[in-house]
C-alpha positions in Angstrom: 0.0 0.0 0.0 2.8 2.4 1.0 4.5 1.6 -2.4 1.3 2.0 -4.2 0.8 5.6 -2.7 4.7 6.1 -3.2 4.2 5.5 -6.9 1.4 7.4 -7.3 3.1 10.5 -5.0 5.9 10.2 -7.7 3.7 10.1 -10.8 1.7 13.0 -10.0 4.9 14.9 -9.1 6.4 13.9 -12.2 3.5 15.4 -14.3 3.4 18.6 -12.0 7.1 19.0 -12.6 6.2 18.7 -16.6 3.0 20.8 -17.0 4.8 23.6 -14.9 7.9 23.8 -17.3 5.6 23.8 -20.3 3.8 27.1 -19.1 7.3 28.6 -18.4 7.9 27.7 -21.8 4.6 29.2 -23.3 4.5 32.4 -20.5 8.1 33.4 -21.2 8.1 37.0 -20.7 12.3 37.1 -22.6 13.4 35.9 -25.0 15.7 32.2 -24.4 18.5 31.1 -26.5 18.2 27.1 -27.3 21.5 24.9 -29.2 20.6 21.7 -30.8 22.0 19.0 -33.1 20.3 16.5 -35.1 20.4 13.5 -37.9 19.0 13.3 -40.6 18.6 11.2 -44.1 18.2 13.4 -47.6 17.5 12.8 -51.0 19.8 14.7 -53.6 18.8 14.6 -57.4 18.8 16.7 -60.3 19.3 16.6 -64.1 21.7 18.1 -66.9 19.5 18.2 -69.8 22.5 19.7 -71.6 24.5 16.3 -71.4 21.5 14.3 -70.2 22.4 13.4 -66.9 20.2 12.4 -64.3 21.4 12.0 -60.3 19.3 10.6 -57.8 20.7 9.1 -54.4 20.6 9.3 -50.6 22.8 9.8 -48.0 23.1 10.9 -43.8 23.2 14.3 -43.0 24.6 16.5 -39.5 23.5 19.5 -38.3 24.0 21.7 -35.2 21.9 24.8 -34.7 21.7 27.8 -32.4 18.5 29.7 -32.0 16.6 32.3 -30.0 13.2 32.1 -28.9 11.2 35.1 -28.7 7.8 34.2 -27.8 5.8 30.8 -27.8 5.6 31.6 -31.8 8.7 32.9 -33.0 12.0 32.1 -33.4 15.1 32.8 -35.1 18.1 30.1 -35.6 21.5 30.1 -37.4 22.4 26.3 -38.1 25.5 24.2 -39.9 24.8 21.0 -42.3 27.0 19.1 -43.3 25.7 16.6 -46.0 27.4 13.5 -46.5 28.4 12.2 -49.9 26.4 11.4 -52.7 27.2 9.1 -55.7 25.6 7.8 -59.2 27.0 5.8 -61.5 29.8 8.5 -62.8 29.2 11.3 -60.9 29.6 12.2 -57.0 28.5 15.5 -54.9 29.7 16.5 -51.2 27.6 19.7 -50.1 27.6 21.7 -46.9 26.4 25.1 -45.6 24.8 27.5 -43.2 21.8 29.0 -43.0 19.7 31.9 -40.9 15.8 31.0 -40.7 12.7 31.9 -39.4 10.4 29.2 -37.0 7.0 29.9 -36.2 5.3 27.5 -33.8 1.6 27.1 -33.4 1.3 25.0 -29.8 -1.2 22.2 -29.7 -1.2 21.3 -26.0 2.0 22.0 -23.6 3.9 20.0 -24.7 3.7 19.8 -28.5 4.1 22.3 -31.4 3.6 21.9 -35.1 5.9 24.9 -36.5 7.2 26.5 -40.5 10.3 27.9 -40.9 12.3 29.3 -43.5 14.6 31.3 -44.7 18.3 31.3 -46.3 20.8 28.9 -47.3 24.6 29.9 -48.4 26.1 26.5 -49.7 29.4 24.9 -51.2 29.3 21.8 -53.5 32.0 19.5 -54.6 31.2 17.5 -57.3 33.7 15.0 -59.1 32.7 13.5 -62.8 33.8 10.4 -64.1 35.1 10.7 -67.6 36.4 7.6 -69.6 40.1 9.2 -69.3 39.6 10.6 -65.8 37.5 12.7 -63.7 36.7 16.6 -63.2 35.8 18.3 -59.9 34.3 21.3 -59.5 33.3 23.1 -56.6 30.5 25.7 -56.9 28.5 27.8 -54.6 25.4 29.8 -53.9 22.5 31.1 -51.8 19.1 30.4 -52.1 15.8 30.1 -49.8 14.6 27.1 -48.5 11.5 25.7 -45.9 10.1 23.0 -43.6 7.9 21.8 -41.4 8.1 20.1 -38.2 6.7 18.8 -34.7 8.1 19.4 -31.2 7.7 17.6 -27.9 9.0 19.2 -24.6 10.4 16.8 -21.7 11.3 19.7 -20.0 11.7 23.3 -20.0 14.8 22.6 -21.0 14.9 19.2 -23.3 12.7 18.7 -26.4 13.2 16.6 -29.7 11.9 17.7 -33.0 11.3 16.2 -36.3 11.1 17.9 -39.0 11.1 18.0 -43.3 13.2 20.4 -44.9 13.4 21.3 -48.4 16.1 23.0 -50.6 16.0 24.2 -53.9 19.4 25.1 -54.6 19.4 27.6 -57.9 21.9 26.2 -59.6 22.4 25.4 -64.3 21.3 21.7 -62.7 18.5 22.8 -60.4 19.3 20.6 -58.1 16.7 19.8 -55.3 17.4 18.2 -51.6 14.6 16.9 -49.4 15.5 16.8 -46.0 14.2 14.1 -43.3 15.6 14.7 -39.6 15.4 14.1 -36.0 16.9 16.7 -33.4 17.4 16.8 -30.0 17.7 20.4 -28.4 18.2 22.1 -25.0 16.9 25.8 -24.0 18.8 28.2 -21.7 
């Protein structure tokens, strides 16, 4: 019986503890700086229709991100990807970058969000071809915009994980297009 009530004392503590940092989280009153990193798995494709070349594969990606939170709605984040390699038959492409974007969250209950964000997305490529006496590599660059989607649950004031869909349209003579799957786990200050 006294374990019975123990538990029970413990349970409802637990949920006290997590409905109370959720309303610090939505009845912040300044703004909080939050760091995260996450995983993630991406498609890379495009095609040349000058050579007609066509590139489809997928690969891991790594990303660490810095944001601030202004209210229960806004936010503002500067992040780093790093995309790992991707191959086709004769051709391969590295690509990483940073990027400054814009989150707005529309809470559900406390402790989940659905959220859009975009924003901008300076980049550098390496990409190797495969020629029959050799290869070329090039490395290009660029900027362009890019958005996404996502959901986040709160543990904590502090802990929550996302998961979110990002796409990038990168405006390159290939138009080449990245869709963006990840998971990330973040902590808020």
């Amino acid at each position: 019986m006294i374990k019975t009530l123990s538990l029970s004392a413990l349970a409802l503590a637990t949920l006290g503890f997590n409905s109370a940092a959720q309303a610090d989280v939505t009845d912040m009153d300044s703004p909080r700086i939050y760091t995260g990193i996450g995983y993630g798995q991406y498609s890379f494709q495009f095609e040349a229709s000058e050579n007609d070349t066509d590139f489809d594969d997928d690969a891991q990606m790594l990303k660490g991100y810095i944001g601030t939170q202004f209210n229960e709605h806004l936010s503002l984040e500067l992040a780093y990807q790093n995309f790992d390699e991707v191959s086709d038959i004769d051709s391969k492409a590295e690509i990483d970058g940073v990027s400054l974007a814009a989150r707005f969250a529309a809470p559900i209950t406390e402790d989940f969000s659905v959220y859009a964000k975009g924003g901008w997305f300076e980049w550098d490529a390496d990409v190797t071809q495969e020629l029959p006496v050799g290869s070329v590599s090039v490395s290009q660059d660029g900027g362009d915009v890019f958005y996404g989607a996502g959901i986040e649950y709160a543990f904590t004031t502090n802990m929550q994980v996302r998961l979110e869909y990002e796409r990038y349209e990168l405006d390159d003579d290939i138009d080449p297009e990245m869709d963006v799957a990840s998971v990330s786990f973040q902590y808020m200050f």
